[in-house]
GUDOLUM-414158 format. One record per residue (C-alpha): residue number from 1; chain; x, y, z negated. Coordinates in steps of 0.1 Angstrom, whole numbers, plus 5000, padded with zeros to 4 digits. Each point is the difference from the previous one (the first is absolute). Example, Ala and Ser with C-alpha at 12.3 -4.5 7.8 and 13.67 -1.06 7.14 Angstrom:
REM residues 2
pos	unit	xx	yy	zz
1	A	5123	4955	4922 .
2	A	5014	5034	5007 .
REM end
This chain:
REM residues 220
pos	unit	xx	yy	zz
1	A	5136	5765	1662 .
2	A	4976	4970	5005 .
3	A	4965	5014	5013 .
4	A	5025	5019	5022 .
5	A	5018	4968	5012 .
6	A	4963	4994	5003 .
7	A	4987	5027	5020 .
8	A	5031	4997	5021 .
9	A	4995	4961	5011 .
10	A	4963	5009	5005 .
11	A	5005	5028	5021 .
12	A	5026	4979	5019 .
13	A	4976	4975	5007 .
14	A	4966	5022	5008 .
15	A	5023	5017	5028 .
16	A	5013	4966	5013 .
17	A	4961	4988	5005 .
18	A	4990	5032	5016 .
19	A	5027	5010	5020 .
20	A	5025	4971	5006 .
21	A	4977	4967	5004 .
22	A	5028	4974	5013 .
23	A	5027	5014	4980 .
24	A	5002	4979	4978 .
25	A	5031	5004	4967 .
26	A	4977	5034	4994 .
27	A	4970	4978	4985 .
28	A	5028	4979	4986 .
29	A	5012	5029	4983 .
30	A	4960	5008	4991 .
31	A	4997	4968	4983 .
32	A	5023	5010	4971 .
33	A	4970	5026	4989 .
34	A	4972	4980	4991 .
35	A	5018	4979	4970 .
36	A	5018	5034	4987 .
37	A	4963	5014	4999 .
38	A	4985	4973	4976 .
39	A	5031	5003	4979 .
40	A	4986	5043	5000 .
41	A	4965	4982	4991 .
42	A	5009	4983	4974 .
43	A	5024	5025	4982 .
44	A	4969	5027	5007 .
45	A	4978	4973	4976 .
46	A	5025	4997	4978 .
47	A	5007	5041	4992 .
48	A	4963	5004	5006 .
49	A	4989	4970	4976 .
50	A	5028	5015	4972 .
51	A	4989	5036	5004 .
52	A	4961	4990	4998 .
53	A	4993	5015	5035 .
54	A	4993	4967	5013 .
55	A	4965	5009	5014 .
56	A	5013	5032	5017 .
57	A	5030	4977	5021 .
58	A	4971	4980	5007 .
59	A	4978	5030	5014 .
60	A	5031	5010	5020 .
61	A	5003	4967	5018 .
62	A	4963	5000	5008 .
63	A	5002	5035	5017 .
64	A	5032	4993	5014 .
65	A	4983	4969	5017 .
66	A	4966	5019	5013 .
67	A	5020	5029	5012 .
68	A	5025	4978	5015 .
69	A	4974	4976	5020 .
70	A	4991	5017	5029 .
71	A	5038	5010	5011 .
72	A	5010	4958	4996 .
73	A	4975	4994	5020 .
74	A	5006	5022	5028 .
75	A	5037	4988	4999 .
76	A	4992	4964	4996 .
77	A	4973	5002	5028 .
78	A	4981	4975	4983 .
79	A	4976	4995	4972 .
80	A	5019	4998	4971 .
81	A	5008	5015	4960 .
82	A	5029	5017	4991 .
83	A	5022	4990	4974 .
84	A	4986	5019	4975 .
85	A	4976	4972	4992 .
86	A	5031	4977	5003 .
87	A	5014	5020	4970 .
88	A	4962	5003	4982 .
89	A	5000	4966	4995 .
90	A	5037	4993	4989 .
91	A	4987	5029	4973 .
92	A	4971	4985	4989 .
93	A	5019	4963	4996 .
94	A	5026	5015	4979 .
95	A	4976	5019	4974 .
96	A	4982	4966	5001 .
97	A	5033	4981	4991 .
98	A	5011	5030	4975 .
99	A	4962	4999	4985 .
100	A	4995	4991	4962 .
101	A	4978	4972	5011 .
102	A	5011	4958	4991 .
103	A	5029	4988	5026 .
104	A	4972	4976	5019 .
105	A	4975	5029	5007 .
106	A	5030	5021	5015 .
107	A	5012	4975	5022 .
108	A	4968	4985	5011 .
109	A	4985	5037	5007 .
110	A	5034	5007	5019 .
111	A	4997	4971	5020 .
112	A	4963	5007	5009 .
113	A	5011	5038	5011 .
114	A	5029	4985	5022 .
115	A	4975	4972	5013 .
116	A	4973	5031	5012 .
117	A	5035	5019	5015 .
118	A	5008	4967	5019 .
119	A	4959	4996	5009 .
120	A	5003	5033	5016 .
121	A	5024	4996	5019 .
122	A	4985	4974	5022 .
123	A	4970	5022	5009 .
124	A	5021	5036	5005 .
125	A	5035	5010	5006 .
126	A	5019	5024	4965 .
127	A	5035	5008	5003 .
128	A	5022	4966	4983 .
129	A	4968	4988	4981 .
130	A	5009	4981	4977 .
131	A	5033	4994	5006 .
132	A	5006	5033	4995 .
133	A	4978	5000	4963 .
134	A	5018	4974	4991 .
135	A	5037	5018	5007 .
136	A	4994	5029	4977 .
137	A	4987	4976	4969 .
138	A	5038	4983	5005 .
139	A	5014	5034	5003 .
140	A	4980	5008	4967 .
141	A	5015	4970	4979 .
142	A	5037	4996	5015 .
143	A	5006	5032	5010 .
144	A	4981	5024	4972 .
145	A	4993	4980	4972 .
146	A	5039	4984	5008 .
147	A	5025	5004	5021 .
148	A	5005	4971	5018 .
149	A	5007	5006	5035 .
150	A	5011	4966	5008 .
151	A	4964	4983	4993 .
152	A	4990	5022	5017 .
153	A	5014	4998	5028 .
154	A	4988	4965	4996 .
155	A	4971	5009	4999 .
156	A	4994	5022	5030 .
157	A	5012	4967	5022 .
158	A	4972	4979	4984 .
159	A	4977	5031	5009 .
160	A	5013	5002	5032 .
161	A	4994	4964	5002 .
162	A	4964	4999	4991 .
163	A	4998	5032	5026 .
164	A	5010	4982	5029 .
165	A	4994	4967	4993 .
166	A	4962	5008	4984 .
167	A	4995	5027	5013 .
168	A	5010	4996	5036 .
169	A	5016	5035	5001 .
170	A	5029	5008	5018 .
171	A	5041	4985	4991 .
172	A	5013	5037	5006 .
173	A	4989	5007	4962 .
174	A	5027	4975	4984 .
175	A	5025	5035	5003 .
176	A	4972	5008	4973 .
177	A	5021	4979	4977 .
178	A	5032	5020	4999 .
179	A	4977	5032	4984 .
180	A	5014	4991	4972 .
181	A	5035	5011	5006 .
182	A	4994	5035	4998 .
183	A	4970	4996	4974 .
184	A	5033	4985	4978 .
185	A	5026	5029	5015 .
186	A	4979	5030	4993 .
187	A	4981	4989	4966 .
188	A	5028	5013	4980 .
189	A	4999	5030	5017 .
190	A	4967	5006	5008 .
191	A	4993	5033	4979 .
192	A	5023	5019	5018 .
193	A	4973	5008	5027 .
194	A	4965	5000	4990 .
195	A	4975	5008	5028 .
196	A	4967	5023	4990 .
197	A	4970	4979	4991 .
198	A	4978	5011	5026 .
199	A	5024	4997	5026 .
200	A	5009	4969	4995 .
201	A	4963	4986	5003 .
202	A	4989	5024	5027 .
203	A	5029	4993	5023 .
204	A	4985	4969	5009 .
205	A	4966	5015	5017 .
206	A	5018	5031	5009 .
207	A	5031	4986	5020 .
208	A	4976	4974	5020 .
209	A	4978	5031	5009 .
210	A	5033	5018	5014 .
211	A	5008	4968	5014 .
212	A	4967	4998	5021 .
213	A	5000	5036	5012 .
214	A	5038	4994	5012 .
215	A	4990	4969	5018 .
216	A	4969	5018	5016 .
217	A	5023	5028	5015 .
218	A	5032	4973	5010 .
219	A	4988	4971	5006 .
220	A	4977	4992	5034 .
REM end
């Protein structure tokens, strides 16, 4: 029920950029998805780190990311990475963190990871940066590892904060805070529809493909 929440918010908001610019409460709407992805992240590195298939999530991110680069940019119209680095990083912080290696190490190898991610940022464009590294690490310790939506939801506004505020991004993505309602609503029920694996990472490339071909044909 989640990644479909997910999909559905993205979806929402990719058709909002292309096709209706100025209206506004659709990307309002799309800024619910980014926040309910890194909670998907971080319950992916969970399953993945239990099962011992931890290097295979990892080699699905990284194809999902080069297969989904050319399509972002074409919709973006600008030089820029896809989120699938966005979630890269968040994956490699968290098997940093969850690493058998002395507390100081982890933290001070975490920090230098997120201090590359913020580095980066300044010379090129990736979707949320770290902001959006940083969202599914909460997700992974309030949300997976607890369930403590109410942190969390503090959480997102300090994010949010540091988004705007350090980032200089845009105020529209405070409606990224209230993600957590239906993160909390559908967790209990979340079994009850599972999406197939590959669709749920190849709907990203895919549906901004479609996307681009639609706005080719409508769109003058």
């Amino acid at each position: 029920m989640i990644k479909l929440f997910a999909l559905i918010t993205m979806l929402i908001d990719h058709i909002g950029l292309i096709f209706f610019p100025d209206i506004r409460w659709i990307r309002y709407i799309g800024r619910l998805a980014m926040p309910v992805f890194g909670y998907c992240i971080a319950r992916g590195f969970y399953y993945s780190k239990e099962h011992g298939t931890l290097n295979n999530y990892i080699k699905n991110l990284l194809i999902l990311t080069i297969a989904s680069e050319i399509p972002y940019y074409l919709m973006e119209k600008k030089p820029a990475i896809d989120i699938g680095l966005t979630w890269l990083i968040s994956v490699i912080v968290l098997y940093i963190l969850e690493g058998d290696i002395p507390n100081l190490k982890k933290i001070a190898l975490a920090g230098l990871i997120l201090l590359f991610t913020a580095g980066l940022y300044m010379f090129i464009s990736f979707d949320y940066g770290i902001y959006g590294s940083l969202t599914a690490v909460c997700m992974y310790y309030l949300m997976i590892k607890k369930n403590d939506p109410y942190n969390m939801f503090l959480a997102l506004v300090i994010l949010w904060a540091f988004y705007v505020l350090i980032m200089r991004q845009a105020f529209e993505q405070f409606f990224a805070v209230f993600s957590i309602i239906p993160i909390a609503l559908l967790k209990p029920i979340d079994e009850r529809v599972k999406l197939p694996k590959r669709l749920y990472y190849w709907f990203y490339p895919v549906h901004m493909i479609v996307l681009l071909i639609l706005e080719r044909i409508f769109v003058k």
